[in-house]
C-alpha positions in Angstrom: -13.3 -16.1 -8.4 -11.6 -18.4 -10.5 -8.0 -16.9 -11.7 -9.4 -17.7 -15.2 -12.3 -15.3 -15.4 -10.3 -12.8 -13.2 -8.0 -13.0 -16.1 -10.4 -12.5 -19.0 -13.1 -9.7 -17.1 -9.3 -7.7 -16.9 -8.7 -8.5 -20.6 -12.0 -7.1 -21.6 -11.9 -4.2 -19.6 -9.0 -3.2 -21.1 -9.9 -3.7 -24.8 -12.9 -1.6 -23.9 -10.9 1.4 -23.2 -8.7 1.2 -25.8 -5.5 -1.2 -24.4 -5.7 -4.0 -27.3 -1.9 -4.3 -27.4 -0.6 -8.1 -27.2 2.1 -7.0 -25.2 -0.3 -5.7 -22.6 -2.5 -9.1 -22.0 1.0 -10.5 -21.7 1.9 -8.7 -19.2 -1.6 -9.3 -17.7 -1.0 -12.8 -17.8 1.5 -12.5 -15.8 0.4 -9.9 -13.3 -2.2 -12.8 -12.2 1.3 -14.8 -10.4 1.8 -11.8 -8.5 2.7 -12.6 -4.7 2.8 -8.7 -4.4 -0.5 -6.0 -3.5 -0.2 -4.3 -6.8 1.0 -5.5 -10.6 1.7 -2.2 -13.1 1.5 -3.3 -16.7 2.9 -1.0 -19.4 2.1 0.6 -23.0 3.0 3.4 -25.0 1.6 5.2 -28.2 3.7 7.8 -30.3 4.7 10.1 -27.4 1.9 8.9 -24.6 3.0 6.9 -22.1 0.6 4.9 -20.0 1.0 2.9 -16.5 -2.2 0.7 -15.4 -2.4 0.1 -12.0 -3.6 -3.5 -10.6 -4.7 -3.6 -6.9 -4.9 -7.0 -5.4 -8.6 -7.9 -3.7 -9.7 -10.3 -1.4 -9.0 -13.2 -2.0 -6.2 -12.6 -4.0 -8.3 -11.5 -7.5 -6.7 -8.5 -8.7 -8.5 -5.1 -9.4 -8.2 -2.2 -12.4 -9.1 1.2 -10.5 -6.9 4.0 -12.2 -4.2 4.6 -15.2 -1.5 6.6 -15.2 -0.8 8.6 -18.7 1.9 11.3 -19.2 1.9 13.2 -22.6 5.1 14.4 -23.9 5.3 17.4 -26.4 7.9 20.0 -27.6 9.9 19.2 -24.3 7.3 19.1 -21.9 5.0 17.1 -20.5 1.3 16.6 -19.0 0.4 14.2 -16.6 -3.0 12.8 -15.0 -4.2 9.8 -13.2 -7.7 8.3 -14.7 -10.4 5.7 -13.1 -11.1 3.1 -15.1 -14.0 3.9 -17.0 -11.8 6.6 -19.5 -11.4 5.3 -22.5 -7.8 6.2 -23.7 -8.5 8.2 -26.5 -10.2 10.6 -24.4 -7.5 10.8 -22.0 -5.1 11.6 -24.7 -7.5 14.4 -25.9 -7.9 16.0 -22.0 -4.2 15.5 -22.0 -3.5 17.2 -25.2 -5.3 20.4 -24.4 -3.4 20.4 -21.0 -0.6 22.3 -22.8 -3.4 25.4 -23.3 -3.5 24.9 -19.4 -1.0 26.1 -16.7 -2.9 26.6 -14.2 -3.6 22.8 -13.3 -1.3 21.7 -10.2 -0.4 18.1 -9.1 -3.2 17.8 -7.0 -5.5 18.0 -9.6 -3.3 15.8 -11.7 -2.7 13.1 -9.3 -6.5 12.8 -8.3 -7.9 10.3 -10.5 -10.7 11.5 -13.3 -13.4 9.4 -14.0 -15.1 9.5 -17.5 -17.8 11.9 -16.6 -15.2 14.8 -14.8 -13.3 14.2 -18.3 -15.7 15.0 -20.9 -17.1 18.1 -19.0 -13.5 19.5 -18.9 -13.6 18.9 -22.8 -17.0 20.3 -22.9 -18.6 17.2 -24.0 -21.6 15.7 -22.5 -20.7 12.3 -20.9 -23.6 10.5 -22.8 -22.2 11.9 -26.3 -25.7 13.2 -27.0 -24.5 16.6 -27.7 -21.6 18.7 -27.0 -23.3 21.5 -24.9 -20.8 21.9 -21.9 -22.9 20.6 -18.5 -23.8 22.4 -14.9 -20.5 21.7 -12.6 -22.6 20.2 -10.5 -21.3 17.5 -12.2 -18.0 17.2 -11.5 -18.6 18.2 -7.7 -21.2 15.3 -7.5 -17.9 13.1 -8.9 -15.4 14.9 -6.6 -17.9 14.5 -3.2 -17.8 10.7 -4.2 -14.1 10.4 -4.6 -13.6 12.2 -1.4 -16.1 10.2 0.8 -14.8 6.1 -0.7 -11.3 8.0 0.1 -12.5 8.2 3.8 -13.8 5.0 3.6 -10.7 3.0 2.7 -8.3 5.3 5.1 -10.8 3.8 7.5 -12.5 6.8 8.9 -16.2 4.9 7.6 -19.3 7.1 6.5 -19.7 8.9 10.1 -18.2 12.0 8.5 -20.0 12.1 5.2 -23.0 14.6 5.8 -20.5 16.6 7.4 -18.3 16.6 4.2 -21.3 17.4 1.8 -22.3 20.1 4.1 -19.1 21.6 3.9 -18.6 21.3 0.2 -22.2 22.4 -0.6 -21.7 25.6 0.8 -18.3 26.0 -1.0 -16.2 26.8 2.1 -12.6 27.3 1.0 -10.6 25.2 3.8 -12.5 23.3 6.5 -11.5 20.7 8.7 -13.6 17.5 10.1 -13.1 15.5 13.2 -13.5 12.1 14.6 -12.2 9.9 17.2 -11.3 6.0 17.2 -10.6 3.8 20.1 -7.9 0.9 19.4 -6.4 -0.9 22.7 -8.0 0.7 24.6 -6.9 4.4 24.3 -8.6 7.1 22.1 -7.2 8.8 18.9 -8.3 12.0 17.6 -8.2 12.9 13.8 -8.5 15.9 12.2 -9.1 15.9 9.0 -7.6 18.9 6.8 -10.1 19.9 3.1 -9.0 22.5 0.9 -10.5 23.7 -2.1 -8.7 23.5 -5.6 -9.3 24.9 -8.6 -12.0 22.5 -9.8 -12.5 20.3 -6.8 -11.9 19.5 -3.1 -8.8 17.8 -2.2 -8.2 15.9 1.1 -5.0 16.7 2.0 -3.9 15.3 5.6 -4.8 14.1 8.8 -3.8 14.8 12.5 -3.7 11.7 14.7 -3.3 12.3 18.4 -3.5 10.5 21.8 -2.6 9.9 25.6 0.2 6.9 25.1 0.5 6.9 28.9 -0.5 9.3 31.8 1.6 11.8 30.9 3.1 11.7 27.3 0.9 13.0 24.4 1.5 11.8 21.0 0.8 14.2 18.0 1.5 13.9 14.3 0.0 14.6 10.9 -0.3 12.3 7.7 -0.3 13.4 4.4 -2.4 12.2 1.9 -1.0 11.1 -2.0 -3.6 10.9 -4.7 -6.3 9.4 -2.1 -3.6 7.5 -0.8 -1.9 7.3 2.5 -2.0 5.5 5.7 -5.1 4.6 7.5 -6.4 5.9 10.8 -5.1 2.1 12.7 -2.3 2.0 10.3 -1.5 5.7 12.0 -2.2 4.6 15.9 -0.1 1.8 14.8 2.9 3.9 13.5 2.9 6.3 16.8 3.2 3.3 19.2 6.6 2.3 17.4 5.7 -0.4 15.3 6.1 -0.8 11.1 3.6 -0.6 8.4 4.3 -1.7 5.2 2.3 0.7 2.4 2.7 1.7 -1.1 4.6 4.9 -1.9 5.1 6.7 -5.0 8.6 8.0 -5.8 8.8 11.8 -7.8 8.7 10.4 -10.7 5.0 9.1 -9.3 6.1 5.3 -10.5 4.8 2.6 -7.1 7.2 0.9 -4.7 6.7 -0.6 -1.6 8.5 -0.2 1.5 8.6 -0.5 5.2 7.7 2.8 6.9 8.2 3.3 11.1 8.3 7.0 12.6 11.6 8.2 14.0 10.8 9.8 17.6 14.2 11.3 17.8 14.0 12.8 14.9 11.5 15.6 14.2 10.9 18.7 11.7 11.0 22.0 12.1 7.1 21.6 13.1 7.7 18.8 15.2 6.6 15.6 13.4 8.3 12.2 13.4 10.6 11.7 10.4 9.9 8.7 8.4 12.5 6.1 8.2 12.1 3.6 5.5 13.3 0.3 4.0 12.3 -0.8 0.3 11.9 -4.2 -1.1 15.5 -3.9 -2.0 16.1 -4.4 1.9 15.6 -7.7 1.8 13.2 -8.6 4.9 11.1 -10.7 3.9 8.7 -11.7 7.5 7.4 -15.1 5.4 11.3 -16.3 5.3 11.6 -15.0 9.0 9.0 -17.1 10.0 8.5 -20.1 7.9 9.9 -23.3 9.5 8.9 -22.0 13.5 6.8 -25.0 14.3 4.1 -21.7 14.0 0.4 -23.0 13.3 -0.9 -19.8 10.9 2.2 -20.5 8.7 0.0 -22.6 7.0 0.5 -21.7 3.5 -3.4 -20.7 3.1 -5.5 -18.1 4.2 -4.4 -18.2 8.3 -0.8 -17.2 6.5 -2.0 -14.8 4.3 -4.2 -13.3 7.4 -1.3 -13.2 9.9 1.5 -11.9 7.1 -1.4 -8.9 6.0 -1.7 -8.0 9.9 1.8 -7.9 10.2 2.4 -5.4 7.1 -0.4 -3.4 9.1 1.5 -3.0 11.7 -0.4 -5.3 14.2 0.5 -7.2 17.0 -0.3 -10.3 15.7 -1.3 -13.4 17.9 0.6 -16.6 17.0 0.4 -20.1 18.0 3.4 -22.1 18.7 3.4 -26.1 18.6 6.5 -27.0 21.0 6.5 -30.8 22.4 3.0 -31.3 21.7 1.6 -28.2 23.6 0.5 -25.0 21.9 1.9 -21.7 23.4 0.6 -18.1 22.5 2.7 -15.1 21.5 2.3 -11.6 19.9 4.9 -10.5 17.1 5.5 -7.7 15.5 7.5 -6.9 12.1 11.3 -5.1 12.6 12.4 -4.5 9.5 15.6 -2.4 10.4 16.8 -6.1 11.9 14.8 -8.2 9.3 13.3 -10.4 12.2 10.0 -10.1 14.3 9.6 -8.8 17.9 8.7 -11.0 20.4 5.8 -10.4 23.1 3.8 -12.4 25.8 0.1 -12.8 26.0 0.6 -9.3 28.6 2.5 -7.6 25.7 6.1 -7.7 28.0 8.8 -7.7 25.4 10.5 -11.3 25.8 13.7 -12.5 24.0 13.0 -13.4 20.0 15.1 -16.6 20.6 12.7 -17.9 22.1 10.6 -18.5 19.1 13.5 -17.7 16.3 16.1 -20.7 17.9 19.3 -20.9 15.1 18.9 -24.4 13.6 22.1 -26.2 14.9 24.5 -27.8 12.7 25.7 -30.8 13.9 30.0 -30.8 14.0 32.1 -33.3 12.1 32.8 -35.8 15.1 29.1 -35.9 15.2 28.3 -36.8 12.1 31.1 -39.5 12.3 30.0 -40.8 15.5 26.7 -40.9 14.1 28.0 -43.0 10.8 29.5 -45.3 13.1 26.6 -46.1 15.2 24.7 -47.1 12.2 27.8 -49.4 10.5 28.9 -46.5 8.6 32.5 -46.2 8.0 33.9 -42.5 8.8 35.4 -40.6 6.2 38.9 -40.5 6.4 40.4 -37.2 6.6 42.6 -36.3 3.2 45.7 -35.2 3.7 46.8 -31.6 3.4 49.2 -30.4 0.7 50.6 -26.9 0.8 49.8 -24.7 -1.9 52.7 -23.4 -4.3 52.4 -19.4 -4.3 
């Protein structure tokens, strides 16, 4: 898809919900240079603040899924994520009558409402034909949905879907579901934790475990963030040792990105891996690490874009190397506590990164005047030194 029409299917969207600000198609304008997964653009109305979130898609369009909008009133606030079908106006009415509601947690609030779940919490029927409240079958038709794409893009497929609706049909309180993947060679079981809410289901972690080894057993739970979190590989990927790069969402629930790799020496009280993490702010940057390494996917197109996106995965990626006209293979992985990549034959043996990362050599200044003379250059004569008055 052209970046054009990208641009102005977004721009409609938008206006159809309500977002007809100028300052918001400038900002969309922009969002369309993005280099990053994700653009936020940003708009506000009397004491509703929104944030719209832009995913990017394959290959490299970007996507409107869900807005953030936070209502501010006599010193509090209200807070809920929306899919992109809710026109604002009605997400400022849901929002306003919020303040009649303590009971709704941050689960419910940071699990996005489409337009259908909203207008049966106002009562209203979602094809305005009348204002007679509907059956709840509604929203758990809408909530079943949500749950099962969630699966999908955490990359646990549809195998688990009658399961789910099973569950959910016969309104059991907590339940859990499991399924097994095989990456490398080695299996990984999941369970997968479901709790019931107030008005819907919520999916709120998974337990990854396998044999890394004869005798070592790896175990440790992922939580899950507003149908967000890390996928099943990304997970496998994690335990082994190696770095995924995902998007987080600080307390305030604004987006950043960062590096993420588990700590094995450090553990809770329940005995998971810590996270440690490294944000943009960090500085590595694996393009800059690799750009200039005679490195045939650092092509600037879509083998770059490929290789970099496996990396953030936490992949070992396959490389090819031109060196004196022959092509050599290697697997690299990202280290962002170093800001390099790891190094790796075609076995997967750990070899030295200088290797393929070789410091470009300067050449010394009796070189470059031996080379000045060779081609009838004269050398530079050296100036002379004067001491400095202090």
């Amino acid at each position: 898809m052209e970046q054009g029409i990208n641009f102005y299917e977004l721009k409609t969207q938008l206006a159809d919900l309500g977002f007809k600000e100028p300052a918001i198609t400038d900002q969309l304008r922009e969002a369309m240079y993005t280099t990053s997964d994700y653009a936020t653009l940003h708009t506000s109305r009397d004491n509703l603040f929104i944030q719209i979130n832009l995913d990017k898609a394959y290959p490299g369009t970007l996507e409107f899924n869900t807005y953030d909008a936070v209502l501010a009133s006599g010193g509090q606030l209200r807070d809920q994520v929306f899919a992109a079908d809710v026109p604002v106006n009605e997400a400022l009415h849901l929002l306003t009558n919020r303040f009649n509601r303590p009971d709704v947690t941050a689960d419910i609030a940071g699990t996005p409402m489409n337009r259908q779940h909203v207008r049966v919490s106002l009562g209203l029927n979602p094809n305005e034909e009348n204002i007679h409240p509907l059956n709840l079958n509604i929203m758990n038709t809408q909530n079943l949905e949500f749950l099962k794409k969630t699966l999908l893009n955490l990359g646990f497929g549809e195998k688990l879907n009658a399961d789910l609706e099973k569950k959910i049909d016969t309104k059991t309180p907590e339940f859990t579901l499991n399924t097994q993947h095989e990456f490398s060679g080695k299996q990984v079981d999941y369970n997968l934790h479901f709790k019931a809410g107030d008005e819907m289901y919520f999916f709120n972690k998974f337990d990854a475990s396998f044999k890394n080894g004869k005798d070592e057993q790896l175990n440790q739970s992922f939580y899950i963030n507003k149908g967000n979190g890390v996928t099943a590989k990304e997970a496998f990927n994690l335990m082994e040792g190696r770095a995924v790069h995902k998007q987080l969402y600080n307390q305030e629930g604004e987006k950043y990105t960062a590096w993420l790799k588990l700590d094995k020496d450090n553990l809770t009280e329940g005995g998971n891996m810590k996270f440690r993490s490294w944000n943009e702010n960090y500085g590595f940057k694996p393009e800059e690490v690799l750009a200039g390494k005679g490195i045939k996917e650092m092509d600037g197109g879509q083998a770059q874009d490929k290789l970099l996106r496996s990396l953030r995965k936490g992949n070992a990626q396959q490389i090819t190397v031109s060196t004196g006209g022959a092509e050599k293979k290697y697997y690299i992985t990202a280290n962002p506590q170093f800001k390099t990549v790891d190094l790796y034959d075609q076995k997967m043996n750990k070899i030295k990164r200088e290797e393929l990362l070789k410091p470009e050599s300067t050449p010394s200044k009796s070189q470059k005047q031996t080379e000045q003379q060779k081609e009838g250059l004269p050398a530079k004569k050296q100036g002379r030194r004067h001491k400095q008055a202090v």
